[in-house]
LOFI-215699 format. One record per residue: residue in three letters; y, z, x of N, C-alpha, C, O, CB in turn. Coordinates in steps of 0.02 Angstrom, whole numbers, padded with zeros to 5 digits, always signed. Glycine has a CB too. Layout:
<pts>
alaYZXYZXYZXYZXYZX/...
</pts>
This chain:
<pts>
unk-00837+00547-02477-00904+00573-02471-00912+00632-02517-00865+00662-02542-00921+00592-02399/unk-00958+00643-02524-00987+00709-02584-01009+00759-02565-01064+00742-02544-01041+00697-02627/unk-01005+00809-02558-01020+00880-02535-01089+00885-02498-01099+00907-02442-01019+00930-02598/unk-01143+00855-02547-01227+00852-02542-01230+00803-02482-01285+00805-02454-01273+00820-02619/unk-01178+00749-02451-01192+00711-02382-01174+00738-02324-01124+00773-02317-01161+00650-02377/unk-01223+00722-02269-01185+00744-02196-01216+00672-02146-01253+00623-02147-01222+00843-02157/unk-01170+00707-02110-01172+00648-02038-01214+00683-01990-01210+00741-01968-01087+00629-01992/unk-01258+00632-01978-01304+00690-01923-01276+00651-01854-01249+00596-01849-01417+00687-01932/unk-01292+00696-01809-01277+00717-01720-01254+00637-01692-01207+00614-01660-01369+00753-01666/unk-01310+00614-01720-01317+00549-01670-01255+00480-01697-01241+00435-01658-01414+00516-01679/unk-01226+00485-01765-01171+00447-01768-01111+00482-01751-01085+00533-01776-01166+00419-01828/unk-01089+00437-01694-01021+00458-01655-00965+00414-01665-00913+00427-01635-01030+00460-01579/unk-00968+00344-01718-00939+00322-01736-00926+00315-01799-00974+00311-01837-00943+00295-01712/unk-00861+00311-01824-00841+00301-01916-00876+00244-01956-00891+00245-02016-00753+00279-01929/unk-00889+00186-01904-00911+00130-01937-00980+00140-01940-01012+00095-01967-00892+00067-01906/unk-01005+00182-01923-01098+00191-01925-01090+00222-01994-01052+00270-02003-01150+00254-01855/unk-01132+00190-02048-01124+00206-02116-01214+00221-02107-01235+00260-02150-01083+00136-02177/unk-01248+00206-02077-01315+00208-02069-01348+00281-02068-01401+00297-02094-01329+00173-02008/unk-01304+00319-02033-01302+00392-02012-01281+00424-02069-01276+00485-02059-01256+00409-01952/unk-01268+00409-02116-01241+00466-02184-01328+00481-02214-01369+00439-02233-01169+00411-02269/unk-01332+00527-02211-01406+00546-02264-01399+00614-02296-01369+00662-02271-01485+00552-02216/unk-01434+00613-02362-01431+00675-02385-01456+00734-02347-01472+00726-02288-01458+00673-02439/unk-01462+00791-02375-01497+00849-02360-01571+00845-02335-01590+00867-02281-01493+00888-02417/unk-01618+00810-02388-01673+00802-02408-01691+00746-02347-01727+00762-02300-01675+00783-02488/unk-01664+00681-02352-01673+00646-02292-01677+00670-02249-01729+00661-02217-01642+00612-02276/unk-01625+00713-02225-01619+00744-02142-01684+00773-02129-01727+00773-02085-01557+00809-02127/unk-01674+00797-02184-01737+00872-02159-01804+00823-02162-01835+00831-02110-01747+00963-02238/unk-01843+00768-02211-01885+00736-02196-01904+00705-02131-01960+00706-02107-01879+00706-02230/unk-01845+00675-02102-01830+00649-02037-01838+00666-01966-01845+00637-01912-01784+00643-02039/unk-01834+00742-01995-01813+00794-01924-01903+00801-01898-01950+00815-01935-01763+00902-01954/unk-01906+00785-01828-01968+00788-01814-01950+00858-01747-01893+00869-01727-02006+00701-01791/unk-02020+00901-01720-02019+00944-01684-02015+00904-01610-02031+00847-01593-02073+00989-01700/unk-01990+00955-01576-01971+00929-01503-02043+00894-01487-02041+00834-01475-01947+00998-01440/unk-02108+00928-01487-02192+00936-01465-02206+00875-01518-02266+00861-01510-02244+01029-01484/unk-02194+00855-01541-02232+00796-01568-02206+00710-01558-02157+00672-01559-02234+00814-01646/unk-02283+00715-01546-02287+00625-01510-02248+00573-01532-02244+00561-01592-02355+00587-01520/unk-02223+00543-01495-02184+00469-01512-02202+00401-01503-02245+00382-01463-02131+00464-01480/unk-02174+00370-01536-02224+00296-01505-02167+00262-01474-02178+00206-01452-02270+00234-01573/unk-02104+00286-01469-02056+00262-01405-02079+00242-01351-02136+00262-01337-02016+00306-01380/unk-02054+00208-01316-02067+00203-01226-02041+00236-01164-01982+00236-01145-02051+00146-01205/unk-02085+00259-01139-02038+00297-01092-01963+00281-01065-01948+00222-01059-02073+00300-01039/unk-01934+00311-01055-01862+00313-01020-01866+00301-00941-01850+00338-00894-01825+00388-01032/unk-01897+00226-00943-01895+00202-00890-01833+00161-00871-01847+00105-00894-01948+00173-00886/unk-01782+00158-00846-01716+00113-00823-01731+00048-00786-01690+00003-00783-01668+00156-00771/unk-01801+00042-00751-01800-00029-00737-01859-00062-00803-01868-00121-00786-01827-00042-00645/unk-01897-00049-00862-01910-00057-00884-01871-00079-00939-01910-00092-00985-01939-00031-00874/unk-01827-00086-00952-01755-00097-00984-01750-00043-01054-01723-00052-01108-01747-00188-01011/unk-01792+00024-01022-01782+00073-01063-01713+00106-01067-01667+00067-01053-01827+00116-01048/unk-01697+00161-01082-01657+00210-01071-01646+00240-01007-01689+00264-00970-01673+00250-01107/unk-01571+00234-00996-01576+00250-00936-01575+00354-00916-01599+00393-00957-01510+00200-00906/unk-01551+00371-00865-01573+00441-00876-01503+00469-00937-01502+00507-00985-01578+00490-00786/unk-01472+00442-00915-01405+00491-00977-01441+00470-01035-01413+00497-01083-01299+00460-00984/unk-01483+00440-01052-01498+00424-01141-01459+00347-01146-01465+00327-01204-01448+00499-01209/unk-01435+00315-01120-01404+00245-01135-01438+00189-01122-01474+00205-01074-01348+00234-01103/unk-01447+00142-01134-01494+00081-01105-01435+00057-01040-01376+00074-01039-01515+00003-01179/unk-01463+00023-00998-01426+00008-00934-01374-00066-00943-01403-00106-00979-01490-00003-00871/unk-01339-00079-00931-01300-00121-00973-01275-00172-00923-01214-00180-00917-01242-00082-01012/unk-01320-00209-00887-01328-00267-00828-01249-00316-00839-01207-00332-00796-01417-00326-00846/unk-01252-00327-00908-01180-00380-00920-01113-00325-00885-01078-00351-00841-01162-00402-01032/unk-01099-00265-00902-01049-00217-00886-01041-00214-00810-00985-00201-00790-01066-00149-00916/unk-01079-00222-00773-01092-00206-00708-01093-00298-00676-01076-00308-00617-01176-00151-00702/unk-01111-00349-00712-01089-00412-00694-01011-00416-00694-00975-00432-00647-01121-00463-00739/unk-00996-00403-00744-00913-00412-00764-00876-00366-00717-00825-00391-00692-00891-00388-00849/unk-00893-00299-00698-00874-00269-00658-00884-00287-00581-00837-00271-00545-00892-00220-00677/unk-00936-00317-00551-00934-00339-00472-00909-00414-00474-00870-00436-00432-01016-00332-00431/unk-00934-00451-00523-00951-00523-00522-00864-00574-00513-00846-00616-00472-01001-00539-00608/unk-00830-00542-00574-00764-00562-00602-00697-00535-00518-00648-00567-00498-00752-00501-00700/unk-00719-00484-00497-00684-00490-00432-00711-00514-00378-00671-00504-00332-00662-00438-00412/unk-00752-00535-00361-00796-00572-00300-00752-00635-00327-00713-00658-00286-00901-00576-00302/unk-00754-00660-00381-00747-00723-00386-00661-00735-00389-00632-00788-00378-00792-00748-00449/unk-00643-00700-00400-00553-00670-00396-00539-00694-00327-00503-00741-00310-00534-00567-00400/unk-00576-00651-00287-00562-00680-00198-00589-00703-00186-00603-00678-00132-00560-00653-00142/unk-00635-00766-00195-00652-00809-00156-00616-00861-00204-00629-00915-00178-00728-00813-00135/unk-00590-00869-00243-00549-00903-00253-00486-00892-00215-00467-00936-00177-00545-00903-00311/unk-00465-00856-00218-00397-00828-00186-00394-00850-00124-00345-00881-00106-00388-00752-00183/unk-00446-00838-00082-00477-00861-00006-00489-00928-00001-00479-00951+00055-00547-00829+00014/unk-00510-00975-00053-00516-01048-00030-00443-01072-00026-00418-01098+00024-00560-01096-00083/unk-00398-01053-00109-00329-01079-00105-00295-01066-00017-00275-01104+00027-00281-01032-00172/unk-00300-01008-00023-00260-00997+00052-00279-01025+00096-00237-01043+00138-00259-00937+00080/unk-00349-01040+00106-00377-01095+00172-00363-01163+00153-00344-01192+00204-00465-01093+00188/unk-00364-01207+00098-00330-01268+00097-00269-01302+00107-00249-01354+00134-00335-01280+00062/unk-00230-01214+00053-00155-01232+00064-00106-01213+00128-00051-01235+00143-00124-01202+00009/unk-00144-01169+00155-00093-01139+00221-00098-01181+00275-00060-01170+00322-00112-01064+00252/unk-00139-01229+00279-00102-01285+00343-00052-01332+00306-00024-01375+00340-00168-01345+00386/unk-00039-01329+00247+00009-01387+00213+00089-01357+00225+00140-01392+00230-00010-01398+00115/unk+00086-01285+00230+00150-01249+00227+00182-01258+00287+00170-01217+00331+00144-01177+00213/unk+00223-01306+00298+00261-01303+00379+00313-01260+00377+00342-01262+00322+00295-01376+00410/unk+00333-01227+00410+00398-01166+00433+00436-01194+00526+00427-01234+00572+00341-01055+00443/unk+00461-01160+00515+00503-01185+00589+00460-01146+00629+00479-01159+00687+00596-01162+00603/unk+00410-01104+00633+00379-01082+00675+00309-01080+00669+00273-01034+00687+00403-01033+00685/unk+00283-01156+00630+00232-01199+00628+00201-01189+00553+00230-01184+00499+00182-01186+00689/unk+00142-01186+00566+00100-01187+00481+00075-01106+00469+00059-01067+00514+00010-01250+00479/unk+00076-01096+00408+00043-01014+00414-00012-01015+00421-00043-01066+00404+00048-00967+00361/unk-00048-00960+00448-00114-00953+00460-00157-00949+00393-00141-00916+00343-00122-00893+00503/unk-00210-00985+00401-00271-00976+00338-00334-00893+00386-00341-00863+00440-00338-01097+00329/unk-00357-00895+00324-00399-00814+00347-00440-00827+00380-00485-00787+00367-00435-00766+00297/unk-00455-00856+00415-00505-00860+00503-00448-00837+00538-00464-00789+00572-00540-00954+00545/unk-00382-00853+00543-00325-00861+00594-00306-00776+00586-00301-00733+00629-00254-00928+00569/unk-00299-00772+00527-00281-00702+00513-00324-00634+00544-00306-00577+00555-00284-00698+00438/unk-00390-00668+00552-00456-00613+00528-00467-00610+00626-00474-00557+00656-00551-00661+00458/unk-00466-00656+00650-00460-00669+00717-00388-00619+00768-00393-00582+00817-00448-00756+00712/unk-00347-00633+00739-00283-00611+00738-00298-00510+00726-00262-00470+00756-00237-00663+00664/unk-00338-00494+00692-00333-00445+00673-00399-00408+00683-00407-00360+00645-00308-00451+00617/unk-00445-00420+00725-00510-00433+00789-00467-00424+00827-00488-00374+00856-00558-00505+00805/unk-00411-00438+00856-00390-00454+00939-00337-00382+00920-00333-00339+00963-00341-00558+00970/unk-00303-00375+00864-00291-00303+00854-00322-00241+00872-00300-00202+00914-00290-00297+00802/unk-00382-00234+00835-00425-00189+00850-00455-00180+00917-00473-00127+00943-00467-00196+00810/unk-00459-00264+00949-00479-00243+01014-00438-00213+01047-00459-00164+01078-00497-00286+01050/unk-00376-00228+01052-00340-00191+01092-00328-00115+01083-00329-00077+01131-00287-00221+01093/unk-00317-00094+01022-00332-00018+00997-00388+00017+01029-00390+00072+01058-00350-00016+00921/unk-00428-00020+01020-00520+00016+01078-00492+00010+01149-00502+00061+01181-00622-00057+01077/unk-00454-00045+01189-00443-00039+01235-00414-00011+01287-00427-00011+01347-00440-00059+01232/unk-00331+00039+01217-00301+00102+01230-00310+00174+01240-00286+00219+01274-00276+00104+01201/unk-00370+00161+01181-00400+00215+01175-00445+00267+01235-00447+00325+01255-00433+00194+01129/unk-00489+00175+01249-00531+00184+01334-00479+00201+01398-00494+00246+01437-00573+00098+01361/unk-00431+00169+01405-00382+00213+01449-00349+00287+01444-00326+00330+01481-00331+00177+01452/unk-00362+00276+01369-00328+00374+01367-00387+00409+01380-00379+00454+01421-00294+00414+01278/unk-00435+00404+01360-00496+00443+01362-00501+00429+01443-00506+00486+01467-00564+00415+01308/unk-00502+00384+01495-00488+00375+01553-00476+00447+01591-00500+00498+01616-00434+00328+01552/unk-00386+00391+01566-00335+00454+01605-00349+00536+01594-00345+00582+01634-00253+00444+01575/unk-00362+00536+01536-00389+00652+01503-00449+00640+01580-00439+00660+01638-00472+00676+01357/unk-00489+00613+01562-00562+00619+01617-00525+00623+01679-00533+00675+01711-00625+00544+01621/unk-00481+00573+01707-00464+00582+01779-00419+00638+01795-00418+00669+01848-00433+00524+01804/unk-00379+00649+01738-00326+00731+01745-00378+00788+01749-00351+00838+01773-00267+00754+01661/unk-00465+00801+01730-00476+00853+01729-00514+00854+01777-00529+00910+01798-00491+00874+01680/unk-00534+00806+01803-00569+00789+01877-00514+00829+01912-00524+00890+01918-00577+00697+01907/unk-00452+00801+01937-00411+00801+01972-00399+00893+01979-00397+00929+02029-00356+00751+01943/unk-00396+00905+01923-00370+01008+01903-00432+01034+01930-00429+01075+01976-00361+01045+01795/unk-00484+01015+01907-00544+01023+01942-00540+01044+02028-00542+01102+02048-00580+00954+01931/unk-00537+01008+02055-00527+00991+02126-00460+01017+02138-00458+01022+02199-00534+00914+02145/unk-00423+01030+02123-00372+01074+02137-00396+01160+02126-00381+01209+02159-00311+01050+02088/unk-00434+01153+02073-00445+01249+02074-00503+01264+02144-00508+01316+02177-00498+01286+01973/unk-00547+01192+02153-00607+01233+02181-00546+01229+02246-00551+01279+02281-00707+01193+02187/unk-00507+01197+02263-00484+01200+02353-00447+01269+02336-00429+01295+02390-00418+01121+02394/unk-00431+01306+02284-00393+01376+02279-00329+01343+02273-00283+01379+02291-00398+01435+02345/unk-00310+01282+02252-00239+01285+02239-00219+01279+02167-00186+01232+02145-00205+01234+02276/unk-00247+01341+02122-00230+01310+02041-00161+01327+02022-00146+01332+01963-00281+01343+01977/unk-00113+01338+02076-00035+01342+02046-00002+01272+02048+00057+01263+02036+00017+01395+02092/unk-00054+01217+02067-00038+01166+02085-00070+01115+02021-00048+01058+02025-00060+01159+02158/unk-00125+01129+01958-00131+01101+01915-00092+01113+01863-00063+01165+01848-00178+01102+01906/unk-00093+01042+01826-00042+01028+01781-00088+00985+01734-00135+00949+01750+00028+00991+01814/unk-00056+01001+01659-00091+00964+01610-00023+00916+01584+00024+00941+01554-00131+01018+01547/unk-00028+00847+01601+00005+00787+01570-00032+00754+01497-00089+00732+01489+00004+00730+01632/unk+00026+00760+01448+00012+00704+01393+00004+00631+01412+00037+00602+01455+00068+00704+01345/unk-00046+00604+01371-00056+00524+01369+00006+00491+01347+00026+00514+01293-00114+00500+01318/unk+00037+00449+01370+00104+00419+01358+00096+00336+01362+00140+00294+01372+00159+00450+01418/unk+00036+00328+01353+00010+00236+01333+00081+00220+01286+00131+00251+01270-00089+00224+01267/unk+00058+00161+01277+00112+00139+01228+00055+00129+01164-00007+00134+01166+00162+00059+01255/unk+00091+00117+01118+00063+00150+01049+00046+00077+01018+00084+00028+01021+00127+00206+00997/unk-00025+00077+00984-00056+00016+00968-00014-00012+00903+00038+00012+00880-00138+00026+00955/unk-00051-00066+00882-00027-00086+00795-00051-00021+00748-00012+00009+00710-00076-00170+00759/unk-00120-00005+00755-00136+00042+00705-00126+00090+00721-00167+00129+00695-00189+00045+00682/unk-00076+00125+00766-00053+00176+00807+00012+00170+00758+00026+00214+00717-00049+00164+00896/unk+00043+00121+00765+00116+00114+00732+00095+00115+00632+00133+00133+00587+00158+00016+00769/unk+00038+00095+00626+00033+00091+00567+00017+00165+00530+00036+00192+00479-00014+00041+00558/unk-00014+00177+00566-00053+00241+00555+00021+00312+00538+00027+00349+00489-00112+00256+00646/unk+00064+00306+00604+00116+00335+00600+00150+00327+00531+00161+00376+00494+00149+00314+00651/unk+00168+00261+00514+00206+00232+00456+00190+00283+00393+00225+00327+00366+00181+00149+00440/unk+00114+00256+00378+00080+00299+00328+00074+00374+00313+00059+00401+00260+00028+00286+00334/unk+00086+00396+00364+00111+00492+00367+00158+00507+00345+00170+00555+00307+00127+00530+00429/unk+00208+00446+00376+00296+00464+00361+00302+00444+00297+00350+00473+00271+00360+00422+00409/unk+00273+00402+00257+00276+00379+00174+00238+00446+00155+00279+00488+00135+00229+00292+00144/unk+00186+00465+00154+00164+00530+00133+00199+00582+00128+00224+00608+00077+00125+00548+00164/unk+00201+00606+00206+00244+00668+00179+00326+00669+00154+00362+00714+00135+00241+00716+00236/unk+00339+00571+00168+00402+00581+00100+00370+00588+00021+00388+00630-00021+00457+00499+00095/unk+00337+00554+00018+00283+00590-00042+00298+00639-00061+00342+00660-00098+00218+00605-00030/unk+00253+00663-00030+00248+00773-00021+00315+00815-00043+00322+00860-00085+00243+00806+00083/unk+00355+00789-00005+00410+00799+00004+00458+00792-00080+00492+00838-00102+00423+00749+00064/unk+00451+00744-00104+00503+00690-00164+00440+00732-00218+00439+00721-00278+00502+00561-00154/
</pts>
């Protein structure tokens, strides 16, 4: 390039050869902020500009939701055709109704532990309750919940102990 060329603002790439103009160009070119345009507004559903200054780019955002939706439901049919074909000594594997069902009856039971601990706290403070009003509060006692510990109880645990080996390493 020659001393007398510049690159103005708006080429951000090497291959934009469009953007080289002289001195004289630029400055012909250069219009004031206050004067009228015959652009279109920077409307984003108008398939203007969106607010950053970019046009909205519908294919980028197909390829981005579209290409994994279709990832798993592929993934999800194979597994529902092929998992009754798979016999094991302890029958066929489950396809994802069996799984998803399976893991519904999880959660229920987690809500169902939960409603007994929340229970038992309610009936221990009843109980301390009624022990202070008869005047015997050397006689209340606060007991931990000692349920037995759900799947996502055990899972939940798991995930702490990988963490703070994490933390830890």
């Amino acid at each position: 390039m020659s001393n007398d060329m510049t690159v103005t603002e708006e080429s951000a790439r090497a291959d934009d050869v469009s953007a080289i103009t002289t001195p004289a160009e630029s400055a012909a070119t250069t219009t004031s902020p206050a004067a009228p345009t015959d652009a279109p507004p920077d409307d984003p559903d108008a398939g203007g500009p969106a607010p950053g200054g970019r046009p909205f780019d519908y294919g980028k955002l197909g390829r981005a939701v579209l290409a994994p939706l279709i990832g798993i439901t592929a993934f999800l049919l194979l597994w529902a055709a092929l998992a009754p074909q798979v016999n094991t000594s302890l029958g066929t594997l489950p396809g994802p109704v069996d799984v998803w069902d399976a893991g519904v009856g999880l959660y229920d039971d987690y809500q169902a532990e939960r409603a007994a601990e929340d229970q038992f706290y309610a009936d221990q403070a009843a109980r301390n309750e009624a022990l202070i009003a008869e005047g015997r509060a050397d006689e209340v006692t606060d007991f931990t919940y000692a349920g037995t510990p759900t799947f996502l109880d055990q899972i939940w645990t798991s995930l702490r102990t990988v963490g703070l080996g994490f933390f830890i390493g």
